[in-house]
Every structure is written in C-alpha cells, then in structure tokens.
mmCIF file as Biopython writes it, N, C-alpha, C and O atoms, coordinates in Angstrom:
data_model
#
loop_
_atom_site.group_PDB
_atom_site.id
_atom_site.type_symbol
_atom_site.label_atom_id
_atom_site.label_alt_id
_atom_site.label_comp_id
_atom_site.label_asym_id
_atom_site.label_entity_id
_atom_site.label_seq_id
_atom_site.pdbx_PDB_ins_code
_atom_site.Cartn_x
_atom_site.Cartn_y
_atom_site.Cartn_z
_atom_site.occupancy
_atom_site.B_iso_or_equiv
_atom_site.auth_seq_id
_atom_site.auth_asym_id
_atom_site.pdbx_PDB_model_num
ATOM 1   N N  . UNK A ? 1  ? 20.441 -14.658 106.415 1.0 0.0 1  A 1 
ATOM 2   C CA . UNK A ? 1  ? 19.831 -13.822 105.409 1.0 0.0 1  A 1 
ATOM 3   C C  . UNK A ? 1  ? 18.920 -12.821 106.115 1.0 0.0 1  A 1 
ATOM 4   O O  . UNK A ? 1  ? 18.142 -13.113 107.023 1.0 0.0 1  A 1 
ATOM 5   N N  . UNK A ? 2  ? 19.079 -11.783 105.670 1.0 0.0 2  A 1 
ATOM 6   C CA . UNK A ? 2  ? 18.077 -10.318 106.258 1.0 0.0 2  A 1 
ATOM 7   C C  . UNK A ? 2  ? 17.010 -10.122 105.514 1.0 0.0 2  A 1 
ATOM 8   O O  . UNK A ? 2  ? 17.196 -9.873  104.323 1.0 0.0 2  A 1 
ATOM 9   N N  . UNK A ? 3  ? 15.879 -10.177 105.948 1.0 0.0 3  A 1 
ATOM 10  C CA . UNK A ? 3  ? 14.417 -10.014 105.153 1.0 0.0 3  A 1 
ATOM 11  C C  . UNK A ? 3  ? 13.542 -9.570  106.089 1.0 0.0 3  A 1 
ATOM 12  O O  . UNK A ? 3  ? 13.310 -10.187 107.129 1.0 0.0 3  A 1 
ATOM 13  N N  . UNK A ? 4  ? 12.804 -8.047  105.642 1.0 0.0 4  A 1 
ATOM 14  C CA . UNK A ? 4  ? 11.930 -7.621  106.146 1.0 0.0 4  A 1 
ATOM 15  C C  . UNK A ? 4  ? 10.115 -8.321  105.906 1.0 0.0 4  A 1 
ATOM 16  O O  . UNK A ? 4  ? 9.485  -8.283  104.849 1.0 0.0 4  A 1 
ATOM 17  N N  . UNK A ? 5  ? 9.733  -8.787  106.962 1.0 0.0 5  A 1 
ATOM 18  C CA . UNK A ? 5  ? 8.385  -9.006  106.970 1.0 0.0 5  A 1 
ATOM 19  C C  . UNK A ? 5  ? 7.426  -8.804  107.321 1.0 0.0 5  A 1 
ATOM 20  O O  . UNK A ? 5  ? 7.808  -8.370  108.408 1.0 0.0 5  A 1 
ATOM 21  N N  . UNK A ? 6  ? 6.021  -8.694  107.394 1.0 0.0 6  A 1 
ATOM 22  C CA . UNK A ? 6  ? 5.395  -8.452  108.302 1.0 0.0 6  A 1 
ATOM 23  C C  . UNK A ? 6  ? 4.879  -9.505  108.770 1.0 0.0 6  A 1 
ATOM 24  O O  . UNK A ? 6  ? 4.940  -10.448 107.981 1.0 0.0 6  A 1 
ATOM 25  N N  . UNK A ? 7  ? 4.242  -9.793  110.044 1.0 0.0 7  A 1 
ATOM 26  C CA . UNK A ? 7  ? 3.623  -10.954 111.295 1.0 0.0 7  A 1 
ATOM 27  C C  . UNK A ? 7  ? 3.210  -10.400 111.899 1.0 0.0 7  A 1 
ATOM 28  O O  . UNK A ? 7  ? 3.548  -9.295  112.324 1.0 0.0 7  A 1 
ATOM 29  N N  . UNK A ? 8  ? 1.923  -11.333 112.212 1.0 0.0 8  A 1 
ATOM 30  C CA . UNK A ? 8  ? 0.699  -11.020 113.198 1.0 0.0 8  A 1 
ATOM 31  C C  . UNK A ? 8  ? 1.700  -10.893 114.312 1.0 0.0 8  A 1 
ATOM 32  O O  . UNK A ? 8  ? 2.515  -11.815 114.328 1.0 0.0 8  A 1 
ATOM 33  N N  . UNK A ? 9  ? 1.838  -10.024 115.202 1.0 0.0 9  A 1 
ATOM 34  C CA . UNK A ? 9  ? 2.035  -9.758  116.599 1.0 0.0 9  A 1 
ATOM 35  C C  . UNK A ? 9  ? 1.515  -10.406 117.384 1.0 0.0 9  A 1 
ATOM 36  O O  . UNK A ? 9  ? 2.431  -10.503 118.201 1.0 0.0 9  A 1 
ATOM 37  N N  . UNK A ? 10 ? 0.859  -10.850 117.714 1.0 0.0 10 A 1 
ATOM 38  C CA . UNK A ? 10 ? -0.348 -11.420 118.295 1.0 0.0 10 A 1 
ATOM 39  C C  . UNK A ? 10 ? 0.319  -12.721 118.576 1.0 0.0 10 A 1 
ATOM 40  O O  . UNK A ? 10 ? 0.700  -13.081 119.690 1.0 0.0 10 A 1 
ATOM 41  N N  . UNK A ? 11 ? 0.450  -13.552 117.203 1.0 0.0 11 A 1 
ATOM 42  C CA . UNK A ? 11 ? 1.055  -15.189 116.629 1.0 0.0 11 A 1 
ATOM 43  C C  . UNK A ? 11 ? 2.266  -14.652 117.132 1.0 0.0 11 A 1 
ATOM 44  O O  . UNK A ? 11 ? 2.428  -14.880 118.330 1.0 0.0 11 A 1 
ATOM 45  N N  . UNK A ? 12 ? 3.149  -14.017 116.585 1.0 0.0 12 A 1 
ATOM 46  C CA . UNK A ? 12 ? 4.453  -13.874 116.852 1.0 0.0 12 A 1 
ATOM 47  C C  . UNK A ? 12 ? 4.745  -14.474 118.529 1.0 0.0 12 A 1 
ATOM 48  O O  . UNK A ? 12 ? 5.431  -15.430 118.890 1.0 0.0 12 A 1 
ATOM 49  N N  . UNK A ? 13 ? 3.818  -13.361 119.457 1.0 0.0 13 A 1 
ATOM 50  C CA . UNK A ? 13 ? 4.586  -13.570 120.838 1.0 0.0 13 A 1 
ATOM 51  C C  . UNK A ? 13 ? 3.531  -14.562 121.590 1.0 0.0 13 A 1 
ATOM 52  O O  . UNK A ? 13 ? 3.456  -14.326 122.796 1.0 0.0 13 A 1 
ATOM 53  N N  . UNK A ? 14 ? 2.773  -15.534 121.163 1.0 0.0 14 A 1 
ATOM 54  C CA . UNK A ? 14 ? 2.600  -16.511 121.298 1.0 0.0 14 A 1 
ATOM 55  C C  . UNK A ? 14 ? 3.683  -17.694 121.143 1.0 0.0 14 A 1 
ATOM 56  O O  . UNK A ? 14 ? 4.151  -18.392 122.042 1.0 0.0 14 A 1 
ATOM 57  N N  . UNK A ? 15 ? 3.930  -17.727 119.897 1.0 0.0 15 A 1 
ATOM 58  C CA . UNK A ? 15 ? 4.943  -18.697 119.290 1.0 0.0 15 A 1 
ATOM 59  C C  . UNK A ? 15 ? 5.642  -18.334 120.778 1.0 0.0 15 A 1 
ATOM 60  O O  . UNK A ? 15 ? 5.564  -19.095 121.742 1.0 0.0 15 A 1 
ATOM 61  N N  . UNK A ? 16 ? 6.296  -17.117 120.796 1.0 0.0 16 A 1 
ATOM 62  C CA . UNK A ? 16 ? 7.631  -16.488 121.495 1.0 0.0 16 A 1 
ATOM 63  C C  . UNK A ? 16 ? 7.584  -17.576 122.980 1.0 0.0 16 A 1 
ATOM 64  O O  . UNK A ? 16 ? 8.442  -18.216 123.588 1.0 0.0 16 A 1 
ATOM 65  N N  . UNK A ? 17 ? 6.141  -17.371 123.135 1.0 0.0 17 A 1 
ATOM 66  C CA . UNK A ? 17 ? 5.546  -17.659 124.951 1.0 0.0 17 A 1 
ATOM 67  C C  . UNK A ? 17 ? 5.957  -19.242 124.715 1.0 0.0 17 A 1 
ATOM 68  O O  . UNK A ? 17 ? 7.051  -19.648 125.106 1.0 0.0 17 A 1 
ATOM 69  N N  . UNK A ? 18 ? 5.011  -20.114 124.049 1.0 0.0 18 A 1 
ATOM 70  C CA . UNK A ? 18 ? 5.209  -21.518 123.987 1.0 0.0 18 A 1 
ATOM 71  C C  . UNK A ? 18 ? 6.496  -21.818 123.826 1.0 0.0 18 A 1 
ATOM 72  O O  . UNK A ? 18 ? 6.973  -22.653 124.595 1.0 0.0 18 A 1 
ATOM 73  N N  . UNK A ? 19 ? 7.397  -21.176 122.738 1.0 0.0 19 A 1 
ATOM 74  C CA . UNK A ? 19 ? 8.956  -22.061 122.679 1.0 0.0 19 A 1 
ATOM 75  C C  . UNK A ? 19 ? 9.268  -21.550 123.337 1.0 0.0 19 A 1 
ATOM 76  O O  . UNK A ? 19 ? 10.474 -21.732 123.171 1.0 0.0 19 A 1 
ATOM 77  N N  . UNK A ? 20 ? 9.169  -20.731 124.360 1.0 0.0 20 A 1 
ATOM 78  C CA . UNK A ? 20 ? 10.071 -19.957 125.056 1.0 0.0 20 A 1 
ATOM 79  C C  . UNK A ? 20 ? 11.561 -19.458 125.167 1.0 0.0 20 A 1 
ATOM 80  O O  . UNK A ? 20 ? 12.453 -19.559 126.009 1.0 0.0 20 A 1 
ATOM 81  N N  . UNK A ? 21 ? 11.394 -18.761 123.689 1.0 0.0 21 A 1 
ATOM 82  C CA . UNK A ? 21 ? 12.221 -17.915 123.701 1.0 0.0 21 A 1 
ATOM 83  C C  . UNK A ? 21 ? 12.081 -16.251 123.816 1.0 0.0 21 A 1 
ATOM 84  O O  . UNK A ? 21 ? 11.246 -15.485 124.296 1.0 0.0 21 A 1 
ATOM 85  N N  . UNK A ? 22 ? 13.299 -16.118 123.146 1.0 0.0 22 A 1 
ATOM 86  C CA . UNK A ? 22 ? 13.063 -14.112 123.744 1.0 0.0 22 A 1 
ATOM 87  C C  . UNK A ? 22 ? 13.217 -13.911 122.383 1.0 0.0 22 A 1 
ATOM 88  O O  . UNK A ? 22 ? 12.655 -12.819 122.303 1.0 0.0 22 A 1 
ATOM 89  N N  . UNK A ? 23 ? 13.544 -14.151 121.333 1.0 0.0 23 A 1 
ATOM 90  C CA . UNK A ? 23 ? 13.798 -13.067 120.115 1.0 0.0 23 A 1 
ATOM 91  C C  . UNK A ? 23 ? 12.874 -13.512 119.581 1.0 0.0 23 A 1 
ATOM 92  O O  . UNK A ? 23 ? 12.393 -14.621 119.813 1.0 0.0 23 A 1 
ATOM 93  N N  . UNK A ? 24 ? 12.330 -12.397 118.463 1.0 0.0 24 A 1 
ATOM 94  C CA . UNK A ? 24 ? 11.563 -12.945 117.282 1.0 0.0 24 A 1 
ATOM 95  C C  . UNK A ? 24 ? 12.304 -13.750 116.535 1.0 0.0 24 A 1 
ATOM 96  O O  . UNK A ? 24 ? 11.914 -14.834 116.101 1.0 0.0 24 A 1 
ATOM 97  N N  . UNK A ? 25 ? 13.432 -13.249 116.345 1.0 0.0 25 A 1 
ATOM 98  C CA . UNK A ? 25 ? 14.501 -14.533 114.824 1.0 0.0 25 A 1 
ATOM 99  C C  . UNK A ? 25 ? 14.351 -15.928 115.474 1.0 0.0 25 A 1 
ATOM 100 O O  . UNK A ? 25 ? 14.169 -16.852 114.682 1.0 0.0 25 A 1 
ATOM 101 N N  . UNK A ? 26 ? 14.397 -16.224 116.779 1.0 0.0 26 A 1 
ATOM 102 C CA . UNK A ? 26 ? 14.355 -17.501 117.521 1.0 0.0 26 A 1 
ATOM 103 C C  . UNK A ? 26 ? 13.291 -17.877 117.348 1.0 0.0 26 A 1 
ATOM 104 O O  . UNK A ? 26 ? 13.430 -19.086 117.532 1.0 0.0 26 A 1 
ATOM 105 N N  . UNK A ? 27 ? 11.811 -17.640 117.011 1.0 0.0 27 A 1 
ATOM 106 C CA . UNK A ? 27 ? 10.545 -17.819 117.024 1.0 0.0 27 A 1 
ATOM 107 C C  . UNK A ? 27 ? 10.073 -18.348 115.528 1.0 0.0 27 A 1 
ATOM 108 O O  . UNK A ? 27 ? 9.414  -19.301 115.111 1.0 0.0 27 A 1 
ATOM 109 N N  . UNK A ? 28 ? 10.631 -17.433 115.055 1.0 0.0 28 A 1 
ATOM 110 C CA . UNK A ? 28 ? 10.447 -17.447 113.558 1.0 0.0 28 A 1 
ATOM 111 C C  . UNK A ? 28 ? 11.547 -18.744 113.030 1.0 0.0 28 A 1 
ATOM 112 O O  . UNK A ? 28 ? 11.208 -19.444 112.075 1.0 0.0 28 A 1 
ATOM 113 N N  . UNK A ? 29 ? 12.403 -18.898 113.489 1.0 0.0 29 A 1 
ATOM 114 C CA . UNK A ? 29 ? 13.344 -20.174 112.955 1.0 0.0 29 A 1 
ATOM 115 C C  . UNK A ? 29 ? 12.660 -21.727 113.505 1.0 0.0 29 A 1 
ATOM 116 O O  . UNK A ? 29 ? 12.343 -22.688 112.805 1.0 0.0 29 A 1 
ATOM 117 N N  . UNK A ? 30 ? 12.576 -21.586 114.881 1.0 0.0 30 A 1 
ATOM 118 C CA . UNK A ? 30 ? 11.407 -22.846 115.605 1.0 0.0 30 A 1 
ATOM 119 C C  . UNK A ? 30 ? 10.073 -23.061 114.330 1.0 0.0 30 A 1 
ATOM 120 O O  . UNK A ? 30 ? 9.745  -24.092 113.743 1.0 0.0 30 A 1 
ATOM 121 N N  . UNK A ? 31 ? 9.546  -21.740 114.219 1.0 0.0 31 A 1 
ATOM 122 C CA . UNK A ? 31 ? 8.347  -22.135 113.437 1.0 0.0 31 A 1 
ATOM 123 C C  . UNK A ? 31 ? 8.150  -23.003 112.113 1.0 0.0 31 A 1 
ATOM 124 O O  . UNK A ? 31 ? 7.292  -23.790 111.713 1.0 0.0 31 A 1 
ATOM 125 N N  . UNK A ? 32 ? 9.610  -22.376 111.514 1.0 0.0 32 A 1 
ATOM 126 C CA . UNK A ? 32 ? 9.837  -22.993 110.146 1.0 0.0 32 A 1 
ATOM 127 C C  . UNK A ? 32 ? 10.503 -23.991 110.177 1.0 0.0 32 A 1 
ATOM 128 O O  . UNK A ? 32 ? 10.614 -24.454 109.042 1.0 0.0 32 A 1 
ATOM 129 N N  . UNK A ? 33 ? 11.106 -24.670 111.061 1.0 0.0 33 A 1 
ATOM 130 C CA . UNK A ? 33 ? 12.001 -25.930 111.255 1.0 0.0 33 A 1 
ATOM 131 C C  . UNK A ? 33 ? 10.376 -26.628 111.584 1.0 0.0 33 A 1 
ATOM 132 O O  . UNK A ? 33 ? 9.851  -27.065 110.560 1.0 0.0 33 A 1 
ATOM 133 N N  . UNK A ? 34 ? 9.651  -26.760 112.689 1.0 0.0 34 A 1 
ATOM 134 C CA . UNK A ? 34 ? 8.324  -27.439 112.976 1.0 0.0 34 A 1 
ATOM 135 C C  . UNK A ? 34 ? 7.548  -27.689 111.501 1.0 0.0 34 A 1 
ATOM 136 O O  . UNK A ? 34 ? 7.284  -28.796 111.032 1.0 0.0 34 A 1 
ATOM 137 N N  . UNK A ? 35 ? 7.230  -26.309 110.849 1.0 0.0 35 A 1 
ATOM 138 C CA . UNK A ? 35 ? 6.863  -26.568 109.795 1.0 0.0 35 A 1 
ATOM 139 C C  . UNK A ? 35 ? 7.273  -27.671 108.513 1.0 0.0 35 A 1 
ATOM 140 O O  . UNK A ? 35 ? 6.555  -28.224 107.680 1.0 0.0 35 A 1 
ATOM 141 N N  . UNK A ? 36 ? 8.436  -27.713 108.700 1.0 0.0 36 A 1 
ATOM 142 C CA . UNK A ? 36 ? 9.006  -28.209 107.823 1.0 0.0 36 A 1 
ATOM 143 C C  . UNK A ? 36 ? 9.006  -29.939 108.553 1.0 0.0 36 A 1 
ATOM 144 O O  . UNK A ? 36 ? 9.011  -30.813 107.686 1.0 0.0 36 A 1 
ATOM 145 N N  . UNK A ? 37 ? 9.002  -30.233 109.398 1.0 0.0 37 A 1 
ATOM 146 C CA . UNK A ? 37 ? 9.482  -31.208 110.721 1.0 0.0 37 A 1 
ATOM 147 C C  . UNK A ? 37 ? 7.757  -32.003 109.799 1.0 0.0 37 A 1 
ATOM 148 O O  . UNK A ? 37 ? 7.687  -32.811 108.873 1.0 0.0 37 A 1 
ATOM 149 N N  . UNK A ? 38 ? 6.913  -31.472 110.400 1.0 0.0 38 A 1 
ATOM 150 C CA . UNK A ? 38 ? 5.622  -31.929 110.216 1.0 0.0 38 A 1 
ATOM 151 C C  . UNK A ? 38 ? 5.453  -32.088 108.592 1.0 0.0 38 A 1 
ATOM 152 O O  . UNK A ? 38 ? 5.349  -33.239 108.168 1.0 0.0 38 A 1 
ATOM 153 N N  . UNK A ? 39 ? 5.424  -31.179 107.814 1.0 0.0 39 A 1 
ATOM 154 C CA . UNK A ? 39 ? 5.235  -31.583 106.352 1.0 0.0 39 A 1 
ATOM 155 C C  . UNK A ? 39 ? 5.967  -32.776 105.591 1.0 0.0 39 A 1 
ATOM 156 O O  . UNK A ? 39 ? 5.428  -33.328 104.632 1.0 0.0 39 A 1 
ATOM 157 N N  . UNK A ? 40 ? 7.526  -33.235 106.180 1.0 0.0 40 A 1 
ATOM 158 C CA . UNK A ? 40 ? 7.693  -34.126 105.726 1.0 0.0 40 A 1 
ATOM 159 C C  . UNK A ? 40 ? 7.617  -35.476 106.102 1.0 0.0 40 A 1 
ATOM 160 O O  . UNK A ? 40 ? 8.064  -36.410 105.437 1.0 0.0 40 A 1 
ATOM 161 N N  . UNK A ? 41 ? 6.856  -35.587 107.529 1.0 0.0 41 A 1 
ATOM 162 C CA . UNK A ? 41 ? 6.419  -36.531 108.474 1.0 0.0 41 A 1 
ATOM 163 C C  . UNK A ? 41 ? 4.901  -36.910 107.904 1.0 0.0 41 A 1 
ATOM 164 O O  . UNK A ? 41 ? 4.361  -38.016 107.932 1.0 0.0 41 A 1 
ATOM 165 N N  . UNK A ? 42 ? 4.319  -35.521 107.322 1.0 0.0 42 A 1 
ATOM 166 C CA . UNK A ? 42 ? 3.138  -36.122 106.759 1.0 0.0 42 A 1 
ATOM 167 C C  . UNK A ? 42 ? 3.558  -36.830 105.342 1.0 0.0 42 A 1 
ATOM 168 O O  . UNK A ? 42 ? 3.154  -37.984 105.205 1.0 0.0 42 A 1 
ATOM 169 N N  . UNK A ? 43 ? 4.273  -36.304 104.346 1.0 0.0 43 A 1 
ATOM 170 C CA . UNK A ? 43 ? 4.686  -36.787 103.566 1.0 0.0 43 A 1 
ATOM 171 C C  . UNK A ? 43 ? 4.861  -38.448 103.045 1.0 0.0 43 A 1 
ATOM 172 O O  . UNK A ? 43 ? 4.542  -39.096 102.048 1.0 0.0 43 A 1 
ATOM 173 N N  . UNK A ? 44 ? 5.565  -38.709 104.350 1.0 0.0 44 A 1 
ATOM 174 C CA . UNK A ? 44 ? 6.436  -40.106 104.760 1.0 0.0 44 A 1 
ATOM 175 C C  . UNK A ? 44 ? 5.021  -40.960 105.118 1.0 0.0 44 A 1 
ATOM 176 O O  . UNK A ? 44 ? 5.001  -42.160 104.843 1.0 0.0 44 A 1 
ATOM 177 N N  . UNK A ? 45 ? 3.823  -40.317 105.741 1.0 0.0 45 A 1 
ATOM 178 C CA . UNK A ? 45 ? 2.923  -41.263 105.738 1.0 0.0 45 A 1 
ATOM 179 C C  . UNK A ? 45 ? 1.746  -41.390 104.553 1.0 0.0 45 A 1 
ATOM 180 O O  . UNK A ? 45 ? 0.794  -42.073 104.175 1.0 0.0 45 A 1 
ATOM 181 N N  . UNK A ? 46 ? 2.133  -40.815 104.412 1.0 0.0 46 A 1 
ATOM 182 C CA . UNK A ? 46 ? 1.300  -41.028 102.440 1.0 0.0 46 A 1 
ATOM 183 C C  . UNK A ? 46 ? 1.528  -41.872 102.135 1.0 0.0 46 A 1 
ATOM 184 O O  . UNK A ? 46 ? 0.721  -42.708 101.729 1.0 0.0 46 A 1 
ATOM 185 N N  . UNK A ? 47 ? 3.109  -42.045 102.225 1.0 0.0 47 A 1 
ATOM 186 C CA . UNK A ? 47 ? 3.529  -43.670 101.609 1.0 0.0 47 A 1 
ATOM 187 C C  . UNK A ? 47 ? 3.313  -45.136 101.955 1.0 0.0 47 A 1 
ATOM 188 O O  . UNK A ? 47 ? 3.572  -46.144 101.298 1.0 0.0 47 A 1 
ATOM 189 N N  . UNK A ? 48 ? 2.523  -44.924 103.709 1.0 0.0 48 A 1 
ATOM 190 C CA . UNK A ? 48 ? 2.339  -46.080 104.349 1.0 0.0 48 A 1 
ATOM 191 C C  . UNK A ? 48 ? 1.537  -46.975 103.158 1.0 0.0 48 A 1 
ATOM 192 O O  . UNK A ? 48 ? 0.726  -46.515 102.353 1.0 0.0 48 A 1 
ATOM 193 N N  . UNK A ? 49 ? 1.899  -48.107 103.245 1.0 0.0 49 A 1 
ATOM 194 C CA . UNK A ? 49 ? 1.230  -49.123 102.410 1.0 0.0 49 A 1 
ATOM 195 C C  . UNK A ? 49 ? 1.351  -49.165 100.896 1.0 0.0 49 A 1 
ATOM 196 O O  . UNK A ? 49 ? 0.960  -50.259 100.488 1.0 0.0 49 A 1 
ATOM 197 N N  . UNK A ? 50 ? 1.712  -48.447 100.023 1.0 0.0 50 A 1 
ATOM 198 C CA . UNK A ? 50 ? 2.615  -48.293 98.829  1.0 0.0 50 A 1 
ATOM 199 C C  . UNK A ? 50 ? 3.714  -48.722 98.527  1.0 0.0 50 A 1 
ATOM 200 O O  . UNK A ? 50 ? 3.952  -48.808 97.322  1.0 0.0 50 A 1 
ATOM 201 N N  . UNK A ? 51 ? 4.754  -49.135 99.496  1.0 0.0 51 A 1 
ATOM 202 C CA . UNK A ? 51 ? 5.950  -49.126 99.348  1.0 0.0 51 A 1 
ATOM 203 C C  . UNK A ? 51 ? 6.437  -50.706 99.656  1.0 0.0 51 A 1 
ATOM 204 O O  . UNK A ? 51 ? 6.596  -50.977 100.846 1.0 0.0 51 A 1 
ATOM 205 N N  . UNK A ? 52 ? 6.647  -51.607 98.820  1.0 0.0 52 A 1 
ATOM 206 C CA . UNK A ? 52 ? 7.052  -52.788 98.965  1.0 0.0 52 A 1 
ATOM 207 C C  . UNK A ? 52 ? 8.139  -52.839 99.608  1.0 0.0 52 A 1 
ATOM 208 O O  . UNK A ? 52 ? 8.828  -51.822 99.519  1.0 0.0 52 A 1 
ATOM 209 N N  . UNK A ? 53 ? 8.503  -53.599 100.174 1.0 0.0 53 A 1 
ATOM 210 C CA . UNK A ? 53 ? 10.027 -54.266 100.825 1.0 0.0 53 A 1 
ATOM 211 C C  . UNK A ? 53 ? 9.934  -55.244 101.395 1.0 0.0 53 A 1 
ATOM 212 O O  . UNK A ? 53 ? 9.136  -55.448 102.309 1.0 0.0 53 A 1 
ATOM 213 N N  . UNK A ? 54 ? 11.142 -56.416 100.732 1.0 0.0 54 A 1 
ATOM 214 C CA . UNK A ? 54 ? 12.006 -57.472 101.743 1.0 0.0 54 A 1 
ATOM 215 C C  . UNK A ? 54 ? 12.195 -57.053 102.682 1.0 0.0 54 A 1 
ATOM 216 O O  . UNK A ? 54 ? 12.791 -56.024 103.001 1.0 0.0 54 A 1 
ATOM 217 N N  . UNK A ? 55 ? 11.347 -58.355 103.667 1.0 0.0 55 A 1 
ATOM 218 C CA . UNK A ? 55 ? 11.483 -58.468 104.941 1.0 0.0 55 A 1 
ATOM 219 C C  . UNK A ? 55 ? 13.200 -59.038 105.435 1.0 0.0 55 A 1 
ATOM 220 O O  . UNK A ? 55 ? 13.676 -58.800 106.545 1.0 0.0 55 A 1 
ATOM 221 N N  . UNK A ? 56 ? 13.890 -59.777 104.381 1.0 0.0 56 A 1 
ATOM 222 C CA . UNK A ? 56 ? 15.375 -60.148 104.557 1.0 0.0 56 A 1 
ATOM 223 C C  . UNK A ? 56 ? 16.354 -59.236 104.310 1.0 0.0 56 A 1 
ATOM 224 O O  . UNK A ? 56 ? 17.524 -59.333 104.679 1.0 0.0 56 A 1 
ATOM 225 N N  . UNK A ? 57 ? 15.687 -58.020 103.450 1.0 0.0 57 A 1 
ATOM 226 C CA . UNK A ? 57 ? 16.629 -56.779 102.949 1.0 0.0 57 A 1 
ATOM 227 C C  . UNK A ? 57 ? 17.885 -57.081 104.368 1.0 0.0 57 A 1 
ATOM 228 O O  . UNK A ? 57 ? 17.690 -57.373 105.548 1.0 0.0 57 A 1 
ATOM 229 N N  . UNK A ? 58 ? 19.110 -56.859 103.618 1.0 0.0 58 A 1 
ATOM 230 C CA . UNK A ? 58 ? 20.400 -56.671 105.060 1.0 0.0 58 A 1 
ATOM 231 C C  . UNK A ? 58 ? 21.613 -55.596 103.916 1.0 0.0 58 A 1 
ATOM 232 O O  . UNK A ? 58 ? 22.418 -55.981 103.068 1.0 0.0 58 A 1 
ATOM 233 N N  . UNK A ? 59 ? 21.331 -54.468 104.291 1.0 0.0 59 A 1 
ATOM 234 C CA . UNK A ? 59 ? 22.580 -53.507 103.316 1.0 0.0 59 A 1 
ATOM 235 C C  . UNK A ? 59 ? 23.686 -53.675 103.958 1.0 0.0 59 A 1 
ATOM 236 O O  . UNK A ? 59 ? 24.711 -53.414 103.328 1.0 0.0 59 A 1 
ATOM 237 N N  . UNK A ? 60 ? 23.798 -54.081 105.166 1.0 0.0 60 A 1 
ATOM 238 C CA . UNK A ? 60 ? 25.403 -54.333 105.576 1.0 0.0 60 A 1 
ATOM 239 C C  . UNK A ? 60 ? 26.110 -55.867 104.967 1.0 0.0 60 A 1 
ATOM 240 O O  . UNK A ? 60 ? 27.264 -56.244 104.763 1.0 0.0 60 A 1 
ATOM 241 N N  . UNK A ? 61 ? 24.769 -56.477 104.813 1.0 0.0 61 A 1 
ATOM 242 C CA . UNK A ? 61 ? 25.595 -57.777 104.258 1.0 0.0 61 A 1 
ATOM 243 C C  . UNK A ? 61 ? 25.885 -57.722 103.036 1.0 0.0 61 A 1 
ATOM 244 O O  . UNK A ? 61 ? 26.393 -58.726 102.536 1.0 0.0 61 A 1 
ATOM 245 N N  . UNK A ? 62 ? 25.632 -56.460 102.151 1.0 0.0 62 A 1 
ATOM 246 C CA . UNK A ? 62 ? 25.157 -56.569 100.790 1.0 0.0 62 A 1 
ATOM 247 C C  . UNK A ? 62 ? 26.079 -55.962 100.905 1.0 0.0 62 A 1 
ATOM 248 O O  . UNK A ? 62 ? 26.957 -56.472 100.210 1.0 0.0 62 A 1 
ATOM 249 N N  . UNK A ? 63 ? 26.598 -54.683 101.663 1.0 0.0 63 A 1 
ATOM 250 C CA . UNK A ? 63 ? 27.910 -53.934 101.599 1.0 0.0 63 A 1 
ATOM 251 C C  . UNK A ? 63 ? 29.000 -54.618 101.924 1.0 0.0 63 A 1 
ATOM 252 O O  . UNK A ? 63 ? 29.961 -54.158 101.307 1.0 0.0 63 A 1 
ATOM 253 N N  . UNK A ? 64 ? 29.309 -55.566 102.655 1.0 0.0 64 A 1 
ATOM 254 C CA . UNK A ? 64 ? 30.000 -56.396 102.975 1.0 0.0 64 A 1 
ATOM 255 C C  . UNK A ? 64 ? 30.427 -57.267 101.498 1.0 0.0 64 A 1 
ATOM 256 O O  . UNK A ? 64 ? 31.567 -57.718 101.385 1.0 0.0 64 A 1 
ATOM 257 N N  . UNK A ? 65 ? 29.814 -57.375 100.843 1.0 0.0 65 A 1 
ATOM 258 C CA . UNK A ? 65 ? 29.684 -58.460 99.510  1.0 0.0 65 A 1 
ATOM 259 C C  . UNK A ? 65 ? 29.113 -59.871 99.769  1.0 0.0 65 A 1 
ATOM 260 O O  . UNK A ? 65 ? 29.040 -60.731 98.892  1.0 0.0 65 A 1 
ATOM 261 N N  . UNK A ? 66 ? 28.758 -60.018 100.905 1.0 0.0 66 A 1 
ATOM 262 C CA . UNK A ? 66 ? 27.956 -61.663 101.020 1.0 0.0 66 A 1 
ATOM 263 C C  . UNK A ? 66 ? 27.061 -61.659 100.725 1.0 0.0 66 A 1 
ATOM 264 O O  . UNK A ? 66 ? 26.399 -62.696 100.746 1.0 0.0 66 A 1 
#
C-alpha cells in the first residue's frame, strides 16, 4: 500500500542506523512489526494470574479421543 507521511527525520534515520537498514520502507515496516511484537507481549502479561488451567490439560490425547 502507498501512503504519503510525514516523520521526524531525525527518528527515521536512527531507526535506519539501529536496524540497519538502508530504506525508509525497511525502517518503517521493522518499527511497526516491533510495535506490534511488544503491544501484544504486553497484552499476554496482563493476563498473568487470571487465567485458570489444568495442570493435566493433554489436547493431543483429547484429539486422539482418549
């Protein structure tokens, strides 16, 4: 998809320096995959301690039918 934006320059070829790449589209795709990487990692720990489960849970045996 083609979309004009504007970005700090500055951030941009930072990002660029650390992932070390050469394009902005390469910079800008790293950023939003990380972004996304981390938000649902924080997500997932929200749930620590909320979430009941059997310690015997076995889905292969259950898929199996035993």
């Amino acid at each position: 998809m083609r979309t004009n934006i504007f970005i700090d320059e500055n951030l941009l070829k930072k990002v660029m320096e650390i992932a070390g790449v050469k394009t902005k589209k390469e910079a800008v795709e790293i950023a939003l995959r990380e972004y996304l990487e981390n938000h649902t990692r924080k997500n997932l720990l929200e749930l620590k301690g909320k979430i009941m489960f059997a310690e015997d849970y076995d889905y292969k045996r259950m898929r199996a039918g035993q």
